[in-house]
N, C-alpha and C positions, 0 to 999 in steps of 0.2 A: 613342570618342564620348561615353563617360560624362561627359566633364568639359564636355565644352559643351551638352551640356542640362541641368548644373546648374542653372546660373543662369536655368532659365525652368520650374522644379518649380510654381512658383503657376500657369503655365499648363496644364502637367499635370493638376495635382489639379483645375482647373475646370472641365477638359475630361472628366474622369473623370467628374465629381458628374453634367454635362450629359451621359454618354449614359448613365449611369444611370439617369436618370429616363426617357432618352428609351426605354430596352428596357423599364421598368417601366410605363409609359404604352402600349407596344405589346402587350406582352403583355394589359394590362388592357384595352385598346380589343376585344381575338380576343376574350378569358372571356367579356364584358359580349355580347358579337353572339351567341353560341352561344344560352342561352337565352332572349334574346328573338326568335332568330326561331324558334325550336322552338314555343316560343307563337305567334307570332302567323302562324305558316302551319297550327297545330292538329296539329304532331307532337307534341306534349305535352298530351291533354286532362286533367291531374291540377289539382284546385284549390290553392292552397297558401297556408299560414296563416302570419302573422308569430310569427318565432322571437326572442326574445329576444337582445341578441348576446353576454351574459354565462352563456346555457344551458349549466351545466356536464353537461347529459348527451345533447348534441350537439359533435360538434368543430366549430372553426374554419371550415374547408370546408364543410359541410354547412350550417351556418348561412349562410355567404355564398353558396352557389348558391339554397337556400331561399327566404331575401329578398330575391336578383336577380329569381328565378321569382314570387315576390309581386307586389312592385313594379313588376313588368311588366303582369301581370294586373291590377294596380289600373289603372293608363296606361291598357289597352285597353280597362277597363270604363266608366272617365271617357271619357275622347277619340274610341274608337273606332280602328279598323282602322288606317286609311288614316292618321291623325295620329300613331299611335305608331308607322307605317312611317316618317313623314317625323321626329318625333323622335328617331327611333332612328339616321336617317341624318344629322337634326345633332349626335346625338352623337361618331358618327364623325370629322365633318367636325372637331368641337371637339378629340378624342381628338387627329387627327390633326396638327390646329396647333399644340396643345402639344408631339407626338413630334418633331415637326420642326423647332419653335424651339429645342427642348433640342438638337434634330441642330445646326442653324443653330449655337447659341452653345458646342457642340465643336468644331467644326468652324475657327470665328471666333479662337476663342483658341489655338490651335494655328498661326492664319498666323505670329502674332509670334513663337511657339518658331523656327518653319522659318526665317524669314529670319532672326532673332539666329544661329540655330546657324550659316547660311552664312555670313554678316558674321564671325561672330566664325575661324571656319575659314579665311577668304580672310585676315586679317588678321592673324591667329596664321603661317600661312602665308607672308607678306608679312615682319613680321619677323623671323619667323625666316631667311629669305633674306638680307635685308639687314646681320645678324648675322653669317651665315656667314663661314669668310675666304676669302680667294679662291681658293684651293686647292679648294675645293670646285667652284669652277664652272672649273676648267680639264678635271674629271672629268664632268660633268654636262653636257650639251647646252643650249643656254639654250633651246630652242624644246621641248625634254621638259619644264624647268622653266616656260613658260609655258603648255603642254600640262595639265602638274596644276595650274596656279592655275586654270585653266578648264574644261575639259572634265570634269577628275577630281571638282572641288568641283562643278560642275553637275550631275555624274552623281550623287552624295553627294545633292544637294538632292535629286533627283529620285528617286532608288531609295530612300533612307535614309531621310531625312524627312519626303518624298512618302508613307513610308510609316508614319509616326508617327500616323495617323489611325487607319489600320486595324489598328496595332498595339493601342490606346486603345480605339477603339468593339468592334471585335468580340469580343475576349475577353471583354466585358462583356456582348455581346448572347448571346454563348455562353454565355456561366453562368449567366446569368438562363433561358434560356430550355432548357437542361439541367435546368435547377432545378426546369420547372416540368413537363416533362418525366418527371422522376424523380417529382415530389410527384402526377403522372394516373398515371402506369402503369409502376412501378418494373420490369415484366415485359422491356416493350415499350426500356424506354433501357437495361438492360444487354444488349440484343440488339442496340442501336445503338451504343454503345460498343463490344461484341466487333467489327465490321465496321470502322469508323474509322480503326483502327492501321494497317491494310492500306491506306486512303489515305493518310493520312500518309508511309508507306514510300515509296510511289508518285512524291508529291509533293516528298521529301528528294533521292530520288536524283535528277532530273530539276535540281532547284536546285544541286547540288553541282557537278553539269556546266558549269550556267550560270554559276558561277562562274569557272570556270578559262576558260572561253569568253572571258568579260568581261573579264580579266586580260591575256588576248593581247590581245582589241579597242583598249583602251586603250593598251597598249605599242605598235599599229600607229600610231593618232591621234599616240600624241607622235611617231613617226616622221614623219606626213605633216606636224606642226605644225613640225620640225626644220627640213625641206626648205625651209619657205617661208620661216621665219626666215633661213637662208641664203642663201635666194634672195634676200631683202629688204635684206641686209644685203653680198648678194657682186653687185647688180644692176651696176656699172659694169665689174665684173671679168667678168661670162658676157657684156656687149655687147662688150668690146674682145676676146675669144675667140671673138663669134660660137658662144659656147653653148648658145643659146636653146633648140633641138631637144632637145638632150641634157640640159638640167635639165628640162624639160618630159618626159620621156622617164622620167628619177629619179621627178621628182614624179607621174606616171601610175603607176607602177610601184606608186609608196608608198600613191596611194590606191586601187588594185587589190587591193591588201593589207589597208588598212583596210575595202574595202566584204566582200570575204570573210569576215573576222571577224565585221564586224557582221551579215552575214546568219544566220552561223549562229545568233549569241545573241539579235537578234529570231525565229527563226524557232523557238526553243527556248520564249523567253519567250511568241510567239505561243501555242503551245503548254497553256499555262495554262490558258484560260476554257474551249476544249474537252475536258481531260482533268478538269477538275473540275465542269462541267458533266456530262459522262461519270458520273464518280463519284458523283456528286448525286444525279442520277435511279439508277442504280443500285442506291444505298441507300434510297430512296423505295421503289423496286417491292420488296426486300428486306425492309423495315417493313411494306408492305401485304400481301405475303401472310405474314410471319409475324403481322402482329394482327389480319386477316382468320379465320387458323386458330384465333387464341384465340377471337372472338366465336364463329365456328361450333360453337364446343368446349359442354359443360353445364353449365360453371361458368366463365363468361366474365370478366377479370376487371374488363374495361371493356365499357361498354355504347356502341352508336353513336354518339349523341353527342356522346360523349369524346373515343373512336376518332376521328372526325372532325375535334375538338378536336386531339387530339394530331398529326395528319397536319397541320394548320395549322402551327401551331408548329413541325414539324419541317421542312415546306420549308421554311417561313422562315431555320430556320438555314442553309441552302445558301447565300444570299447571301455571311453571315459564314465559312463555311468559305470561299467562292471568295473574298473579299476576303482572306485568308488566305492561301492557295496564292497568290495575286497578290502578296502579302507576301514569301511565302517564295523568292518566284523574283526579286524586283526589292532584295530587301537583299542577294542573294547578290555581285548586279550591283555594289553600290553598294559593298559591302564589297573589291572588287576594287581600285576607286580609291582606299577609303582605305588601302590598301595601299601604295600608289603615293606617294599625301599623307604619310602619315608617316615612307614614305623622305627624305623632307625633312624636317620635324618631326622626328623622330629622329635628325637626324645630329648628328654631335659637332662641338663646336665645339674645335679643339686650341688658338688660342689665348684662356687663360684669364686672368684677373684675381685679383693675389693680391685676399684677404680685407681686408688691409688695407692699399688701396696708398698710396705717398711720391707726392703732392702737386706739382706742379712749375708755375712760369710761363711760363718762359724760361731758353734759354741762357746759362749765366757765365761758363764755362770752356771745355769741349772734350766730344768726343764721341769714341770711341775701342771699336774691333772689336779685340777682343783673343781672339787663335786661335779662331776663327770655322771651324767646317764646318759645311755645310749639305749637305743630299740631299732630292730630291724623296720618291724613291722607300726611300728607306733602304736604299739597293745601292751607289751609281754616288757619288760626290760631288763638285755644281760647285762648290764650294770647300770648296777644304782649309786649313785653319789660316794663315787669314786674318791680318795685323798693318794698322792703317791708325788717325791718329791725326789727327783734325780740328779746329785752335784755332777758338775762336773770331773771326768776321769771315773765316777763311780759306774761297780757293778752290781745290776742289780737283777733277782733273780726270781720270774712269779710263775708260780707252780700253783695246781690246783685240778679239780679233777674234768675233763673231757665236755667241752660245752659250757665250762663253768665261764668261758668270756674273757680266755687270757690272749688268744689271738687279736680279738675286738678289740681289746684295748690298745695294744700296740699299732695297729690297723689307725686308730683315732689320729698316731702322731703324726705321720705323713698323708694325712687328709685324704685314705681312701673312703671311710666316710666321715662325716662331721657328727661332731655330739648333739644328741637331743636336748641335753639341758650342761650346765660347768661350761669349762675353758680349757683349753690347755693353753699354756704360756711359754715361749723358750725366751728363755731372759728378759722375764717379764712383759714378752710383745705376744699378744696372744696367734695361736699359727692360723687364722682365720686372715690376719692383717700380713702376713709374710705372703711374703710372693710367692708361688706355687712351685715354677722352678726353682729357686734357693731356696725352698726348704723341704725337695725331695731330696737337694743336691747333699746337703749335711747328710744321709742317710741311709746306710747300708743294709741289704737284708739278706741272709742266707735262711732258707727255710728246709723244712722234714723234706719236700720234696724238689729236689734239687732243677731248677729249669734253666734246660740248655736250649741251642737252636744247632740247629744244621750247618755247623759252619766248624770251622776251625778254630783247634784249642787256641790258638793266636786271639783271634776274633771272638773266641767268648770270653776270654778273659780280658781283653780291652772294650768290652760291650761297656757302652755308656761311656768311655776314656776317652777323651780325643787325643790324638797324636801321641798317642804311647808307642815306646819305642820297643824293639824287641828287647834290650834289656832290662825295661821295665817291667815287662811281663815274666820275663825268664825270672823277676829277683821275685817278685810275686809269687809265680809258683814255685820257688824251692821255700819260700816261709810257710805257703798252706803243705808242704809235702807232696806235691805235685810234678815235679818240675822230673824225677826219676820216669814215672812211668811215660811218662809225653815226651822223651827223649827214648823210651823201647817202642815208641809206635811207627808206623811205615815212613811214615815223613816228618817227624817229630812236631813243634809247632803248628805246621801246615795241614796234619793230618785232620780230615774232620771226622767229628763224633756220632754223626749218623742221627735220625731223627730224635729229637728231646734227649739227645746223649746215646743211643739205644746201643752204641760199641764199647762203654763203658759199665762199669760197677756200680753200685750204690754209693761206695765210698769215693771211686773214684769221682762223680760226677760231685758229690760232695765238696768234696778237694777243690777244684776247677770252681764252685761258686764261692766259696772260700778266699780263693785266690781273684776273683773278680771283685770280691769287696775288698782284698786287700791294696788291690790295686788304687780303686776309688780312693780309696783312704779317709772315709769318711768320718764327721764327728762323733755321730752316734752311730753302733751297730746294733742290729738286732736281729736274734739271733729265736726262730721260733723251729722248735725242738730242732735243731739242726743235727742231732746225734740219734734221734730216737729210733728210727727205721733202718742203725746198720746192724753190721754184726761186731761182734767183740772186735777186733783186729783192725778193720773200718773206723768204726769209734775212738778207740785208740790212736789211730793215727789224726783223725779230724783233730782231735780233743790238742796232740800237740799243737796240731795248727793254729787253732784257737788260743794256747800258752804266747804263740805268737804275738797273737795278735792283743792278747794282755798287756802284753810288755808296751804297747803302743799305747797315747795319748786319744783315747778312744771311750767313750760311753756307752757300755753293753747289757742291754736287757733280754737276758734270757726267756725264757720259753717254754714252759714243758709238761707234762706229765711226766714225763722222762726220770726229771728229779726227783718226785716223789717216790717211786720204784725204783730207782735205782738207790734211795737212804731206806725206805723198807725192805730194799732184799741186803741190807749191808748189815739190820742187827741180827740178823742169822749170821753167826761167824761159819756157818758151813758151806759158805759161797765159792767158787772156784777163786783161783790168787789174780787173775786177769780181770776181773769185774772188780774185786777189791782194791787190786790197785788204783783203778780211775775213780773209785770212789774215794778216796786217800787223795785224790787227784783234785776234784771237786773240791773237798770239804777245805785241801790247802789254796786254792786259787780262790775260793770265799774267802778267808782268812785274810789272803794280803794284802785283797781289795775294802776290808774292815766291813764285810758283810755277815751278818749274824742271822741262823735259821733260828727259831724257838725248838725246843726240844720235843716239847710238847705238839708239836706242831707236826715234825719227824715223825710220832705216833701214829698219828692219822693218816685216814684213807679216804679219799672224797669218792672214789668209784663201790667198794663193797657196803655191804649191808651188814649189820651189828652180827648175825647168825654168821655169816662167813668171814666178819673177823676173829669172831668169836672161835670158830674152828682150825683156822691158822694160828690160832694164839695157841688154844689148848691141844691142837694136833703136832703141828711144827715149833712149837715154841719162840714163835716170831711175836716180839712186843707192838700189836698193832691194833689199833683200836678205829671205829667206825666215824664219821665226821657226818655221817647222814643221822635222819629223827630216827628215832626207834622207832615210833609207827611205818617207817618207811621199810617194812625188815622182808629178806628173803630163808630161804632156807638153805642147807645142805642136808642132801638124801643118800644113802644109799639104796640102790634099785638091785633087787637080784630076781623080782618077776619076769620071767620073760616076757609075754607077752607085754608090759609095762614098757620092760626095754625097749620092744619092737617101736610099740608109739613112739617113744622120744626118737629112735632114730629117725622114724620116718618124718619126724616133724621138723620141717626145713627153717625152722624161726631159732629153733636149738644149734648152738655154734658147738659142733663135734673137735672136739681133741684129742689125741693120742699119743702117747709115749713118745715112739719113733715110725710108725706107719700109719698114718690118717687114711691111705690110701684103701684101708679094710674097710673102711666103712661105705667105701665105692659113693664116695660125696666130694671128695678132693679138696676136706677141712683141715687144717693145721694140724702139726705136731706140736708140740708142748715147748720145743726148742725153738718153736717158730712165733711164740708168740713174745709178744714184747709187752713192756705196759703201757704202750701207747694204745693196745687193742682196749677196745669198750664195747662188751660184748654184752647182751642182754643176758637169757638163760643160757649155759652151759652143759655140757657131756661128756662127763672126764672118763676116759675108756681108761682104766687103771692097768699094767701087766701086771704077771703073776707077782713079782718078787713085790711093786709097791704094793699092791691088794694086800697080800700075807703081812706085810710092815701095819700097814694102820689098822689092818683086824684083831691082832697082836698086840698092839697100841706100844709099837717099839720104832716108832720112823730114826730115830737117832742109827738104828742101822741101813737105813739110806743113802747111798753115795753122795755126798754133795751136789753134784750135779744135778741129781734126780729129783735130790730136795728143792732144790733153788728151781728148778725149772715146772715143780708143780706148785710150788707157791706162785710163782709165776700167772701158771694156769688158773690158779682158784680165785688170784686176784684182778681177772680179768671181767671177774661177771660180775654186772650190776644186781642180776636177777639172781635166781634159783642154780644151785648148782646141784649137779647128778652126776654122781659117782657110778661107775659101771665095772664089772671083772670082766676083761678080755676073755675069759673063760667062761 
């Protein structure tokens, strides 16, 4: 916390001078009341004569209660009774306007500390987030991490800050008034002092508690903040499973959990005003009969009015000790989140920046992974000694099956993470020595899932652009095919897209990142399955846009699983003529770019098992063959046991499929049309209808619709595991 109240010490020290004066002015307000009302109700009939204030054979003291007691006596003999009662209560009133504005102007210059210290916490915070690489947040929850920008820094405001007044004012009003304390009746404050430590004790370990209290509370908050993030973020995936109950169910749970927490440590914190209250008075009647016993004593060493003196000033200080114990229990709180906070603030960043990095603009030459291994974890690694060598203008396209480490690798170029062992080089300087903005800045990414922001098609398609102009953007999207539909919406340009796109398609949202990287116009594109998750039509259009972006002096590695299934479902000539086309599509946009698949290679399937390609070969007559070990082998069953059937349905690890209604199965799992080959699906439950059931028992699928075919091959090819064939009947 040290380093963010630096920067607001002049609000400190002003705040300090201001309750300075303001315990000095209170203190002097009690002194000044004592002997004027001792005179003026006749507890004091002594006359009393002006003392010089230089009298070296009076002290200081003496002199000033002397000519208090003068000067009062002169009042009442001028004014009379009744007017030195009413001036004695505008002194007060005066005494007490000044205590207060000096309170007021501590109080006032202390706002600016508190909110600079939050600003600067939520924003220190903020970039350091933003910094992070992304390996951090595949370990972190994002709903914990918006959990401490919120609730932890509010708690910080509120326990920590909140508590910077009374850290300020009352050690001031303590020492002054100790002071003055010690300067009446040195007897009387080291018998107030021996009692003290005992609350103190009292009030340590009570706080120590409330912290570790505070410490779960918060860990429950970012739980329940997790839940709704997920919730908000998985809302289309719990309506098509009919989850509603069972997130609602989670999220009850989670904050059952956070209100327990929090009772305890309000009820601890409660706790406070009446143990120190407690303690207060108990030191009070403690003080009064020990200076009770001294007055009765024959060598008293205060006389009553002092005493009485002295019993002012020391309730007074109850206030600032319970302001204190208030202290001590609400920093403990607030110390818990920053805990939490600096779990972020503190984390390391692995990828660094040399001291003094090589400079770059653009590609010249080529980029080149040379034995490359990576591991997430520094155990397991998805790639091993890596070769891969990319000229420039070349496309180049890595396919492979779900897991297999094709995202990683692209991932490696713009140093979201750094390789465990190899290099990569762009033009022979390897990207470890390039400077980190110039060499995100060469590089463009459109991904499967397209991310937008809440802002206007304007503004996501200039995101990252500085000073793009509107015609820059409009040329932008009419290349990705954009530029029609964002000209049919309410405000054209201007319109925004609603959360993560949430007003738009798949295709569309597609288009608009398309059109942001074309804008960019970067050296290298890349492109991870950026087709894979639409539909026909969707696809279709992306794909021109991408024809596009061919035509451009641009370096593009593709992405996919996508490709693999889309050249397995192509030597089935029974395919619809809309999938065929794009594949015709592909295979000529490889070509021009002088990229070559193996054939053999086209064969293969890196997601099924030797038994299920074995029965798409011999069932469907698709030439495909397994890329996995034979030992690694699953089956294809058919199930007509009922009971049999029942288990697999009921067994929620089995991804259910269905022709054209999934919705039978009252599990709210896919249709057959709905699955793509991006899906990687463990075991499988193909609910067959009548007409395909009768086709493969028959062993005649060539009477098949093509549609029906291609979209169960589709489906067979989606299980890693076991596949179950089932008759809708």
């Amino acid at each position: 916390m040290r380093r963010y109240v630096a920067p607001y010490k002049r609000y400190m020290i002003g705040s300090l001078i201001f309750n300075l004066l303001s315990a000095v002015l209170n203190v002097f307000s009690f002194a000044s009341l004592i002997p004027m009302l001792n005179l003026l109700f006749k507890v004091d009939k002594t006359v009393y004569g002006f003392i010089a204030w230089d009298d070296a054979a009076h002290s200081m003291k003496d002199i000033l209660v002397n000519n208090m007691y003068y000067y009062t006596q002169q009042i009442m003999q001028t004014f009379g009774p009744s007017t030195t009662l009413l001036l004695i209560g505008l002194f007060l009133v005066t005494a007490t306007l000044l205590k207060t504005s000096c309170y007021f102007a501590s109080a006032g210059m202390l706002v600016p500390m508190r909110t600079g210290i939050v600003r600067d916490i939520r924003s220190h915070v903020y970039h350091k987030i933003t910094n992070l690489p992304l390996s951090f947040f595949s370990d972190e929850r994002k709903g914990d991490i918006i959990a401490r920008m919120s609730g932890d820094v509010n708690e910080i405001e509120n326990s920590i800050t909140g508590s910077l007044e009374m850290l300020i004012k009352n050690p001031i009003l303590l020492l002054c008034y100790f002071s003055v304390l010690l300067y009446t009746s040195w007897q009387l404050t080291v018998f107030t002092i021996v009692v003290l430590p005992l609350m103190g004790w009292v009030m340590g370990k009570i706080g120590r508690q409330l912290k570790r209290q505070s410490l779960d509370a918060q860990n429950k908050w970012s739980e329940t903040m997790s839940q709704l993030e997920e919730t908000l973020s998985g809302m289309r995936i719990i309506k098509a499973f009919t989850a509603e109950r069972k997130m609602q169910q989670r999220f009850d749970e989670s904050a059952n959990a956070f209100r327990q927490a929090t009772n305890k440590v309000s009820i601890r914190q409660a706790s406070a005003h009446p143990v120190s209250e407690f303690l207060g008075t108990f030191l009070i009647v403690l003080v009064l009969w020990y200076g009770g016993t001294l007055i009765f004593s024959n060598h008293p060493p205060v006389d009553a009015p002092t005493f009485i003196f002295y019993m002012v000033i020391l309730y007074s200080i109850i206030q600032p000790l319970k302001d204190l114990s208030k202290a001590t229990y609400s920093i403990p709180k607030g110390m818990a989140s920053v805990e939490r906070v600096n779990k972020i603030l503190n984390a390391e960043n692995p990828i660094k920046e040399t001291p003094n990095p090589v400079h770059v603009d653009g590609l010249k030459d080529e980029i080149e992974f040379r034995n490359i291994t990576f591991s997430y974890n520094g155990r397991t690694n998805v790639l091993d000694n890596v070769n891969l060598t990319v000229k420039r203008g070349q496309t180049i396209a890595i396919v492979g099956q779900s897991g297999s480490g094709k995202s990683t690798l692209v991932d490696l170029l713009p140093r979201y993470h750094d390789v465990t062992e190899g290099e990569i080089l762009l033009d022979g300087v390897n990207v470890k020595d390039i400077a980190l903005k110039d060499l995100r800045a060469l590089i463009g990414n459109v991904n499967q899932e397209a991310i937008l922001f809440n802002d206007t098609f304007f503004n996501n398609i200039a995101f990252g652009v500085e000073h793009a102009t509107q015609e820059d953007v409009e040329a932008a999207a009419r290349i990705a095919n954009a530029h029609d539909f964002i000209m049919e919406s309410e405000e054209g340009y201007n319109t925004k897209v609603g959360d993560r796109g949430c007003r738009l398609s798949g295709g569309q949202r597609q288009r608009i990142s398309i059109a942001r990287a074309i804008l960019k116009n970067p050296a290298i594109l890349i492109l991870d399955e950026a087709t894979s998750a639409l539909d026909t039509e969707s696809e279709r259009l992306v794909q021109e846009a991408l024809e596009h972006l061919m035509k451009t002096n641009i370096n593009m590695l593709f992405v996919g699983d996508f490709f693999q299934h889309t050249f397995d479902t192509s030597r089935d000539g029974n395919v619809n003529a809309s999938l065929h086309k794009n594949i015709n599509t592909y295979k000529q946009r490889f070509s021009s770019q002088g990229l070559t698949i193996d054939a053999d290679t086209l064969k293969k399937s890196w997601r099924c098992s030797k038994s299920v390609c074995d029965y798409v070969r011999t069932t469907l007559g698709v030439d495909i063959f397994s890329a996995r070990s034979e030992t690694d082998d699953t089956s294809v069953v058919y199930i007509s046991d009922e009971e049999r059937i029942a288990d697999i349905i009921d067994d929620m690890s089995i991804v259910k499929l269905h022709y054209q209604n999934a919705a039978l199965f009252g599990l709210g799992h896919k249709n057959w049309g709905q699955t793509k080959g991006e899906d990687n699906y463990a075991d499988v439950c193909i609910m067959l209808n009548k007409t395909t059931a009768t086709a493969l028992k028959k062993g005649m699928p060539e009477s098949l619709a093509p549609s029906t075919k291609n979209k169960l091959y589709v489906a067979l090819t989606s299980a890693k595991g076991n596949v179950y064939l089932i008759d809708e009947n």
